[in-house]
C-alpha positions in Angstrom: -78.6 143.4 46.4 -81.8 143.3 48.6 -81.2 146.9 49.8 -79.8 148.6 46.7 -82.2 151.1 46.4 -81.3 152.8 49.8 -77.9 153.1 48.8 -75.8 155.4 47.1 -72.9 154.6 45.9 -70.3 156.3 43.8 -69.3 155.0 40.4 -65.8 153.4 41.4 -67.7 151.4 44.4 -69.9 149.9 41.8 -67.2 148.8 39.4 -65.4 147.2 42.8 -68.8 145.5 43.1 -68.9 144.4 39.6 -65.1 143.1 40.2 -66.3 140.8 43.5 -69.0 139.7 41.1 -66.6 138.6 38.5 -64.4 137.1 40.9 -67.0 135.4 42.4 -67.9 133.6 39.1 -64.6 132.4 38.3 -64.3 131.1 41.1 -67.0 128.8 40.5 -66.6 128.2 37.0 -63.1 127.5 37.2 -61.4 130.5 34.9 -58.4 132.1 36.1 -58.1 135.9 36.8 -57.3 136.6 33.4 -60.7 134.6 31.4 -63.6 136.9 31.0 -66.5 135.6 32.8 -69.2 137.9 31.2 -70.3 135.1 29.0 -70.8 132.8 31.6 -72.7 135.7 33.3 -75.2 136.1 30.8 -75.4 132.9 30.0 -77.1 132.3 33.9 -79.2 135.4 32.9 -78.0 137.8 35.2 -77.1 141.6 34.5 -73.7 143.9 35.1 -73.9 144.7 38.7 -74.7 148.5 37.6 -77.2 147.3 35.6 -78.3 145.3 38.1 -78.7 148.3 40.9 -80.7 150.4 38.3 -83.7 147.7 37.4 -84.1 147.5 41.0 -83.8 151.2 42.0 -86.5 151.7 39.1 -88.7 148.6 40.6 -88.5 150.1 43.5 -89.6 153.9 42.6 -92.7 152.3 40.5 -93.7 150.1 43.8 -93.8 153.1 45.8 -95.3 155.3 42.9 -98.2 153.0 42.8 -98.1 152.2 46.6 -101.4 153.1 47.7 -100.4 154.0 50.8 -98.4 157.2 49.0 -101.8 157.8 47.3 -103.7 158.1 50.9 -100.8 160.2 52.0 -100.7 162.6 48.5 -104.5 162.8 48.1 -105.3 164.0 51.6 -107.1 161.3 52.9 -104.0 160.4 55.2 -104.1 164.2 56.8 -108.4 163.4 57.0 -108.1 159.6 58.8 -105.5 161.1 61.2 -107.9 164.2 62.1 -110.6 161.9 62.5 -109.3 159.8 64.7 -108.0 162.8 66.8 -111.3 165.1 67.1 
């Protein structure tokens, strides 16, 4: 999940996600293939793994919207430091 926001993926890789996800959790909870898990999901406070991928894709655009860096480079004084330094 730490580099979700570089990828793209398609909606049936997401669900297979989702499916290792569930897996995953039955298989430490004990339930069998057939139990739902997605009370015991919630219930730990985690999200669907789609829902998951879009909290941190948005996190992500509103760190690098209010990366000041990005400023520096939209407001010109990235193009000015670089011309500085090379004159």
């Amino acid at each position: 999940m730490y580099a979700s926001p570089a990828l793209t993926l398609h909606s049936k890789q997401i669900s297979e996600l989702n499916a290792c996800w569930h897996n995953v959790n039955r298989r430490i909870s004990g339930y069998q293939r057939w139990e739902s898990v997605k009370g015991v999901i919630f219930g730990l406070g985690r999200l669907n793994v789609a829902f998951e991928f879009l909290v941190r894709r948005v996190k992500f655009y509103k760190r690098l919207y209010l990366s000041p860096v990005l400023f520096m480079i939209f407001s010109g004084h990235f193009y000015y430091r670089i011309t500085e330094t090379i004159v």
